[in-house]
N, C-alpha and C positions, 0 to 999 in steps of 0.2 A: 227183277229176277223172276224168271219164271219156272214151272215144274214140268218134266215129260214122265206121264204116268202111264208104262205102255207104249201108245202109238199115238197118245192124245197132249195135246199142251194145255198145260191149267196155269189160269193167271193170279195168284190169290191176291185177296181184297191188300195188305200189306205184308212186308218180310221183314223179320229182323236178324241177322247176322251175331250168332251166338257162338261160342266155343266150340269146335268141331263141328258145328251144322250152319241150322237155320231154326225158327219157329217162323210160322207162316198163319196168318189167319186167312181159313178159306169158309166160303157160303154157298150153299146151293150143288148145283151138279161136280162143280170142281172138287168140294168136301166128299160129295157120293162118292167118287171116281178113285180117289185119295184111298178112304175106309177100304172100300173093293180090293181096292191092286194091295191092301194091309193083309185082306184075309185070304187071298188068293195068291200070293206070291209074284204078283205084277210086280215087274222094275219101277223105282221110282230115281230119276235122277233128279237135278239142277241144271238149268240153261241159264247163265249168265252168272257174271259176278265169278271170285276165286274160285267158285266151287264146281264151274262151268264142268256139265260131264262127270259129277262124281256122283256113284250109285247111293239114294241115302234109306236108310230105315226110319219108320214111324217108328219113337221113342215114349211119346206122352200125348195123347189130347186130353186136351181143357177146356169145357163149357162153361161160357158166363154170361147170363141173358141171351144175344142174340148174337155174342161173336164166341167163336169153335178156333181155336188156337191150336195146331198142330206142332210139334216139334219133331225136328227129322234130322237124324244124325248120318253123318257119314260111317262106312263101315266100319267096324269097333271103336267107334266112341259111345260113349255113354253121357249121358245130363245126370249131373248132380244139384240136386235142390239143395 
């Protein structure tokens, strides 16, 4: 499963398929690109998997040592911890 943020394809390192979205661990330029299209209002969808084409918002990032764990919901869903 991959992400289109923008006009660019980002592959992240692994996905995991959660309740209404995804979390995605990404590294390096893809992470940058992700943050960016966050505070800038860039689209961010899903290419592949159910969720192929659904617009998603960044909900939570999580660092821990060297892996950056994104979670991105689809439109009005929320993650509950």
């Amino acid at each position: 499963m991959d992400l289109i943020v923008g006009n660019k394809k980002v592959t992240p390192k692994a996905t995991r398929r959660i309740p209404g979205g995804i979390e995605a661990e990404l590294v390096g330029e893809e992470l940058t690109s992700l943050i960016d299209a966050t505070f800038t209002g860039i689209e961010i969808a899903c290419l592949g998997g159910d969720l192929d084409h659904h617009a998603l918002d960044v909900t939570d990032i999580r660092m821990a040592g060297s892996a950056t764990t994104v979670t991105l919901m689809t439109a009005r869903e929320m993650a509950l911890h």
